[in-house]
C-alpha positions as CSV (number, residue, x, y, z in Angstrom):
1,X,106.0,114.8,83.5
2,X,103.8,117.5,82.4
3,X,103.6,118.7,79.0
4,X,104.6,122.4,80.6
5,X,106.6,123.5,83.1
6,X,106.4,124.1,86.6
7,X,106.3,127.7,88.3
8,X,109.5,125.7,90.1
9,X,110.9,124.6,87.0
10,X,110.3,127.7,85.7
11,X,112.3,129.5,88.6
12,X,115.2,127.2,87.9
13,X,115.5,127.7,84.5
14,X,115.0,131.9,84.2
15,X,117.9,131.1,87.3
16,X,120.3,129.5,84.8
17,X,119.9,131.8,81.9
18,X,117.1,130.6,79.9
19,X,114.9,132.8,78.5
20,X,110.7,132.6,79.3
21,X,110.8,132.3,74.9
22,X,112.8,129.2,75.4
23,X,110.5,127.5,77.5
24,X,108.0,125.5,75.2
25,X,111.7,123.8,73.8
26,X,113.1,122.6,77.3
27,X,109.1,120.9,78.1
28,X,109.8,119.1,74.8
29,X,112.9,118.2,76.4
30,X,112.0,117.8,79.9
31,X,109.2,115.2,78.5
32,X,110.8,113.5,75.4
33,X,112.8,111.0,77.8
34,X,115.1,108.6,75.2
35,X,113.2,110.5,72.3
36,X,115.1,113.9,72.8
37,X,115.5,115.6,69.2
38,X,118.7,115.3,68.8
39,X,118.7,111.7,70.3
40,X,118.2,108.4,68.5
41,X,119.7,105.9,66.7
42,X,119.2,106.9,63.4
43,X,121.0,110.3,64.1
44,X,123.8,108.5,66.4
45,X,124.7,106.2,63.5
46,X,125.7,108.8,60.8
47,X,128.5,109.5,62.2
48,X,130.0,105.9,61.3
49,X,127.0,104.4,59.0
50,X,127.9,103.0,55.9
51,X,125.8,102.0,53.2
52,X,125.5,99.0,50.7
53,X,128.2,97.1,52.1
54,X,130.5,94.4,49.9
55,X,130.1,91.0,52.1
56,X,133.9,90.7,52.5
57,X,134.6,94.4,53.3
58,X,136.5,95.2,56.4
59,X,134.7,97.3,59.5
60,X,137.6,99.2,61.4
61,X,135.3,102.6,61.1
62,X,132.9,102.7,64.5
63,X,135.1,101.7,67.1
64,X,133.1,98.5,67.5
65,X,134.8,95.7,69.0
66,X,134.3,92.6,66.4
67,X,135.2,90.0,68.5
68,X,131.1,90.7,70.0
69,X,129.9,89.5,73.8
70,X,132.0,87.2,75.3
71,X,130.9,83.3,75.1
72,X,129.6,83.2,78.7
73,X,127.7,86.7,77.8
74,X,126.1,85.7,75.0
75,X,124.7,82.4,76.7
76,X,123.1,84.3,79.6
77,X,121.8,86.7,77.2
78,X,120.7,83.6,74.5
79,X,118.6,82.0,77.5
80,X,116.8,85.5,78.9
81,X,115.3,86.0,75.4
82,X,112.7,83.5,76.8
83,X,111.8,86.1,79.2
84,X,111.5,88.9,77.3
85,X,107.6,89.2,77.9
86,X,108.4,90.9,80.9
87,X,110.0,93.9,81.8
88,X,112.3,92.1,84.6
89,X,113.5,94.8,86.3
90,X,115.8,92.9,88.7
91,X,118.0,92.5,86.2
92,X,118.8,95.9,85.6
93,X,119.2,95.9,89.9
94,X,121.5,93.0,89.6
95,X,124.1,94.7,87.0
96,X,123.6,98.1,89.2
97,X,124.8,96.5,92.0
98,X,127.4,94.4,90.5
99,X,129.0,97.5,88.9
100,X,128.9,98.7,92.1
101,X,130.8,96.5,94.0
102,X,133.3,96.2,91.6
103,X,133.8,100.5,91.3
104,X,133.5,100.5,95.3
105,X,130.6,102.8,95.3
106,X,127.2,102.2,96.7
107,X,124.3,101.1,94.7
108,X,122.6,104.3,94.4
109,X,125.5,106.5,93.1
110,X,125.1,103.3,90.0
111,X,122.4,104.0,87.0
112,X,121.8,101.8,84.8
113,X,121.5,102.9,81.1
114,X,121.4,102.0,77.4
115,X,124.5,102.6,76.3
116,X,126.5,105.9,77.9
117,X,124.6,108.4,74.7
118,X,122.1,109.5,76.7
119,X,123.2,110.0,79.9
120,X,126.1,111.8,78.4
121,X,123.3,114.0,76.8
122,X,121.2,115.0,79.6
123,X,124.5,115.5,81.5
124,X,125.1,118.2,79.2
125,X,121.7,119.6,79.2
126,X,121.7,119.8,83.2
127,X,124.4,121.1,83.6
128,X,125.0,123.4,80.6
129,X,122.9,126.9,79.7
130,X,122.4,130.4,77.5
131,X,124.8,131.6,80.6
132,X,126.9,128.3,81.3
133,X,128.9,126.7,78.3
134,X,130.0,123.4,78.0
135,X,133.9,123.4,77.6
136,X,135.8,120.2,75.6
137,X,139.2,119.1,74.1
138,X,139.4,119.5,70.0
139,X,139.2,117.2,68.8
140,X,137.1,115.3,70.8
141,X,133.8,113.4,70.6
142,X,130.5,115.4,69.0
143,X,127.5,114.2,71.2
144,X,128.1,117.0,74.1
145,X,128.2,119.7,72.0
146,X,124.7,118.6,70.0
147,X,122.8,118.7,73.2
148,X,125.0,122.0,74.4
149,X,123.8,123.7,71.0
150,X,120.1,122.9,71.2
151,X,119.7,124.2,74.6
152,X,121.4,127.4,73.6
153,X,124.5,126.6,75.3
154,X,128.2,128.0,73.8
155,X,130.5,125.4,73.2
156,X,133.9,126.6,74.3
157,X,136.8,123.8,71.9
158,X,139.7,123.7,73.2
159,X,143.1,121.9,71.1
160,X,144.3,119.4,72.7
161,X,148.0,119.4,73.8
162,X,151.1,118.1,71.4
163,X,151.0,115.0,73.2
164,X,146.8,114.5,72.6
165,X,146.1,114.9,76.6
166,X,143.8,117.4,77.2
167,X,145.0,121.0,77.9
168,X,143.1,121.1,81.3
169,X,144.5,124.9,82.3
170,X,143.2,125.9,78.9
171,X,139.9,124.5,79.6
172,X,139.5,126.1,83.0
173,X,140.5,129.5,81.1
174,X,138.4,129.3,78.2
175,X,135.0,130.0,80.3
176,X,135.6,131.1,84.4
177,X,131.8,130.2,84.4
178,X,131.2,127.0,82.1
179,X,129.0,124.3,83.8
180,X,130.6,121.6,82.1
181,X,133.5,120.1,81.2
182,X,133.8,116.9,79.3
183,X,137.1,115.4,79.1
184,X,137.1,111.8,77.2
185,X,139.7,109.6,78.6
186,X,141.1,107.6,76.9
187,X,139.9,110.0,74.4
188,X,137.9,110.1,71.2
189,X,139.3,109.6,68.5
190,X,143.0,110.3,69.7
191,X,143.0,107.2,71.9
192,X,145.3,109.7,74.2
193,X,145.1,109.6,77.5
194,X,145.0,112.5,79.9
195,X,147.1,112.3,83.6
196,X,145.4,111.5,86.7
197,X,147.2,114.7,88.2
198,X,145.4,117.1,85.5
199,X,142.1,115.2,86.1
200,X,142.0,116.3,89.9
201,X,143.6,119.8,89.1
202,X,140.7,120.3,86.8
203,X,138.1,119.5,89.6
204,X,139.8,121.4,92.4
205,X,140.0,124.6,90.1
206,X,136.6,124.4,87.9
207,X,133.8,126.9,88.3
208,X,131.9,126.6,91.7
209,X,128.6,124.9,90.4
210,X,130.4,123.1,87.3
211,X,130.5,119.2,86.7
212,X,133.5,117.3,85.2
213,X,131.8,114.8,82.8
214,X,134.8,112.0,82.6
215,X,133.7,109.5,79.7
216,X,135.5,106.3,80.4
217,X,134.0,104.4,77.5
218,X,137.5,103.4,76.4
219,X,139.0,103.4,80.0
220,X,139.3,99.2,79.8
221,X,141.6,99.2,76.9
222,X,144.0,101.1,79.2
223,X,146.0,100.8,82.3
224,X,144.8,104.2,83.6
225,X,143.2,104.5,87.2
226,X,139.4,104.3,86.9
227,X,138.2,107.4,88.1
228,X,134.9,106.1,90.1
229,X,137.3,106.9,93.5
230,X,136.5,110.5,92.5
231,X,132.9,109.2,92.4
232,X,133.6,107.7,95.5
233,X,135.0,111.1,97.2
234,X,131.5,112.8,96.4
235,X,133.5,114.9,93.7
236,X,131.4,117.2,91.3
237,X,132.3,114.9,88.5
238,X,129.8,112.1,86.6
239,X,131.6,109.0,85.2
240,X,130.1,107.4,81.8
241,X,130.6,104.0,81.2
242,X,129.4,101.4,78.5
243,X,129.4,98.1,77.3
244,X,130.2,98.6,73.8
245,X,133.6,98.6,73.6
246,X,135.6,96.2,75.0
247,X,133.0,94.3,76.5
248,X,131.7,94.1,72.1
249,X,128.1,94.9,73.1
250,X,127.5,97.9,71.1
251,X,124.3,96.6,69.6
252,X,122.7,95.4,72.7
253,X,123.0,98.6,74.4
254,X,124.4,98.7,78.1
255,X,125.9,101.5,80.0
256,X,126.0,103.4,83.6
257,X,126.9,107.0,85.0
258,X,128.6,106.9,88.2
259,X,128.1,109.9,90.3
260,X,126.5,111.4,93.3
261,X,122.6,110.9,94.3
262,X,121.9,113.9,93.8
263,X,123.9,114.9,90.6
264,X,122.0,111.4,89.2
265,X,118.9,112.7,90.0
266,X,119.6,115.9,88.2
267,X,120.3,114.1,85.0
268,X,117.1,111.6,85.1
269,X,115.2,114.9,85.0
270,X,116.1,115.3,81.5
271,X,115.6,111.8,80.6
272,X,115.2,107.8,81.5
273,X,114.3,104.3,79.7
274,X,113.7,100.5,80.2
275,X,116.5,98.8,80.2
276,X,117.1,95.9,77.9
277,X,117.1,92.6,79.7
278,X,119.4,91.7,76.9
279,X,121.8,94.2,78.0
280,X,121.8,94.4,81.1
281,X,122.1,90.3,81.4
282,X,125.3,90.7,79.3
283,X,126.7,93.6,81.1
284,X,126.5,91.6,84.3
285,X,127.7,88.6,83.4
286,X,131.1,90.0,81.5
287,X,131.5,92.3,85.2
288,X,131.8,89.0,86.7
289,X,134.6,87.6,84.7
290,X,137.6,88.4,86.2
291,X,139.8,87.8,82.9
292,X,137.9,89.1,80.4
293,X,139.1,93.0,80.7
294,X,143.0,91.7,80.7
295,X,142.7,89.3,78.1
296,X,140.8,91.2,75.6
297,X,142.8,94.3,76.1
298,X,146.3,92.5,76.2
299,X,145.2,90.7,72.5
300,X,144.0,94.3,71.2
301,X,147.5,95.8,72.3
302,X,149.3,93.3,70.6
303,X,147.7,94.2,67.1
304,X,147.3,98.0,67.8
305,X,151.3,98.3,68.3
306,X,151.8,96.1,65.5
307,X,150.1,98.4,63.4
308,X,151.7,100.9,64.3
309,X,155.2,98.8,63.4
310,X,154.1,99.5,60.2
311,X,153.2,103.0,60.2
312,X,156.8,103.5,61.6
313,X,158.3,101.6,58.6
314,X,156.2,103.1,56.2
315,X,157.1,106.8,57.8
316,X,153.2,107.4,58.3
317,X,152.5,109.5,60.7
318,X,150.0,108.8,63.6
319,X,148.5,109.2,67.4
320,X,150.3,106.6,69.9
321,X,146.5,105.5,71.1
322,X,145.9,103.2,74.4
323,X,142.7,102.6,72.8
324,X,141.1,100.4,70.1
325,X,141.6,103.3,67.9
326,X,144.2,105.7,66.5
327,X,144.2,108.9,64.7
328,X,146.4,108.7,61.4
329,X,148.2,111.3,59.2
330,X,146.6,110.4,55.5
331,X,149.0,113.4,53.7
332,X,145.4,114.9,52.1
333,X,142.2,116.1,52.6
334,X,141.2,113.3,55.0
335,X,138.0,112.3,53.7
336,X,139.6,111.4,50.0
337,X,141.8,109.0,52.1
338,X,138.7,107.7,53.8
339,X,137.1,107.1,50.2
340,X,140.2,105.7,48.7
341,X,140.5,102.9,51.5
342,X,136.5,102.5,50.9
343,X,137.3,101.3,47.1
344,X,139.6,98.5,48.9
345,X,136.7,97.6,50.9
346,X,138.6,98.9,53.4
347,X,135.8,101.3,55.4
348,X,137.8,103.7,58.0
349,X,136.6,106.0,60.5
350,X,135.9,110.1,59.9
351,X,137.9,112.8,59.9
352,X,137.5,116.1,62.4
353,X,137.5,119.4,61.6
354,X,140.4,120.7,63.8
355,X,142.5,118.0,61.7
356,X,141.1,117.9,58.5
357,X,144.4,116.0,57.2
358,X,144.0,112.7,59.7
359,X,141.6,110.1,59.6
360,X,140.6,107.6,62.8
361,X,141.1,103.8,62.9
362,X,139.3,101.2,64.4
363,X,141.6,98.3,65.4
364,X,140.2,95.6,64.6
365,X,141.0,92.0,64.5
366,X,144.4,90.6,63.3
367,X,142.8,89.5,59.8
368,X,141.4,92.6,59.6
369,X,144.3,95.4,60.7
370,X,146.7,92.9,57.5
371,X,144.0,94.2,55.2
372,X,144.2,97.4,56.4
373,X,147.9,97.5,55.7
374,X,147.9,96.2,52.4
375,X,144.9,98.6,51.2
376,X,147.4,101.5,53.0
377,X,150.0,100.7,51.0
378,X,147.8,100.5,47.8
379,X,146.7,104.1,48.3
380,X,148.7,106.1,51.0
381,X,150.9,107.5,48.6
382,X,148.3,107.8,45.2
């Protein structure tokens, strides 16, 4: 990719809203691949980092899943180390068209990606502009509107209903011309899920031009209908997936976006990378365990309603999630709640703005969510 852009780039970009000023900024982009300013690990991880951690202190903060890569997934991944001289990119093919299968699409609506970050970023950035805002449910994850804001994009939040779904008519109304809508579902952090029937409403009514991004990173932990049909239909919508939830991969970074050719190709203009053989070895092998996704979500279940046992005999308030986490009422400003169960070596997740007063949960193991509890009822009420 050149370091400027093209008399066609050009075109498309003055065609979208962006200003000639704003040009030098969207080459940076354009060229910066998995490097993108706003883009890295370092930056992803202070939303959820923690420092100087007590050895017996208890995780339940990132929505990681501590159970890790299933046996079988960690054995494939444990003998392709050996190969990791090369760049072995038929591995990457192999998950690609495994996912594939499985979704019902063709290999080449598949891409393969690190995790679901970045694809979720230059989603954004294609599809988003000075002219086009990108439109999502409040409160709802942060990434899309980072890469809205630094191409000079509006971000358009919208509150989610009473009942955490997403307030799709209210989305469509807040911009007639927004060229994006991200709708997480089962969503982040509410762990709410939004109906199948609002999901297809949205796309039949959104802006001609527009892209429903449908991030299905917690979609296993559910019994909601996957929505890689829509995919399927050749639907304006692109599907995230990853591997860090309940597949536990979070640190070996594996993901896809499922969506048309051409939409795909729209997005790898704004940014690609190698694929981790580690990844993608582990991604593949979990897809082809039949069990894994009911097993691990039936166990989580069982401890997320039991937590929730005791919230209702404690009288705290909270989110029914479908998710491996849950958004809690903590009675106070939420981040002295946060810092209170920190002193119990209890580390929670963060608190959004539009609910300053609730704090998310990770669930984690059954060790882990009796800990919780009894640091809870240590501080809820101090």
């Amino acid at each position: 990719m050149p370091s400027i852009l093209t008399a066609d780039q050009q075109a498309e970009f003055i065609k979208r809203g962006f200003s000639r000023r704003s040009f030098g900024r969207l080459a940076t982009v354009l060229t910066a691949g998995a490097t993108l300013p706003f883009y890295n690990e370092h930056a992803l991880a202070q939303l959820s980092r923690v420092h100087n951690i007590p050895p017996d202190a208890v995780l339940i903060n990132a929505n990681e899943n501590p159970l890790g890569p299933c046996t079988e997934a960690a054995e494939a991944i444990y003998n392709v180390v050996k190969k990791g001289g090369r760049y072995n990119y038929d591995l990457t093919d192999g998950m690609t068209r495994t996912l594939a299968e499985i979704e019902g699409l063709k290999p080449d609506y598949v891409a393969a990606y690190a995790g679901s970050s970045l694809p979720l970023h230059t989603s954004v950035m294609a599809f988003t502009s000075p002219t086009r805002s990108l439109v999502i449910g409040d409160p709802g994850y942060e990434a899309g509107p980072r890469a809205a804001l630094f191409v000079g994009a509006k971000v358009n939040y919208v509150p989610l209903r009473k009942d955490g779904s997403h307030d799709v008519k209210a989305m469509i109304a807040a911009d007639p011309n927004a060229g994006c809508f991200y709708l997480c579902n089962p969503n982040n952090p509410t762990g709410t899920l939004t109906s199948r029937a609002d999901i297809e409403w949205l796309l039949a009514n959104k802006p001609a031009g527009s892209i429903l991004l449908l991030d299905e990173a917690y979609i296993h932990f559910s019994d909601a209908q996957h929505g890689s049909d829509l995919v399927a239909a050749d639907k304006d919508v692109i599907i995230l997936r990853t591997f860090s939830k309940l597949y536990g991969m979070a640190g070996l970074r594996a993901g896809a976006a499922l969506a048309r050719p051409d939409l795909l190709t729209k997005i790898r203009n704004y940014g690609g990378e190698m694929m981790p053989i580690t990844g993608m070895v582990g991604a593949e092998t979990s897809l082809k365990l039949k069990t894994l996704v009911p097993e691990r979500a039936t166990a989580l279940k069982a401890i997320r309603e039991d937590t929730f046992a005791f919230f209702d005999k404690n009288n705290i308030k909270y989110v029914p999630s479908v998710s491996n986490c849950f958004m809690m009422d903590t009675k106070r400003p939420g981040m002295e709640f946060v810092k209170a169960m920190a002193g119990e070596k209890v580390y929670i997740g963060r608190v959004w703005k539009a609910w300053p007063t609730w704090a998310r949960v990770t669930v984690g193991t059954k060790e882990e969510m009796a800990k919780f509890q009894a640091a809870t009822l240590k501080v809820y009420n101090t």
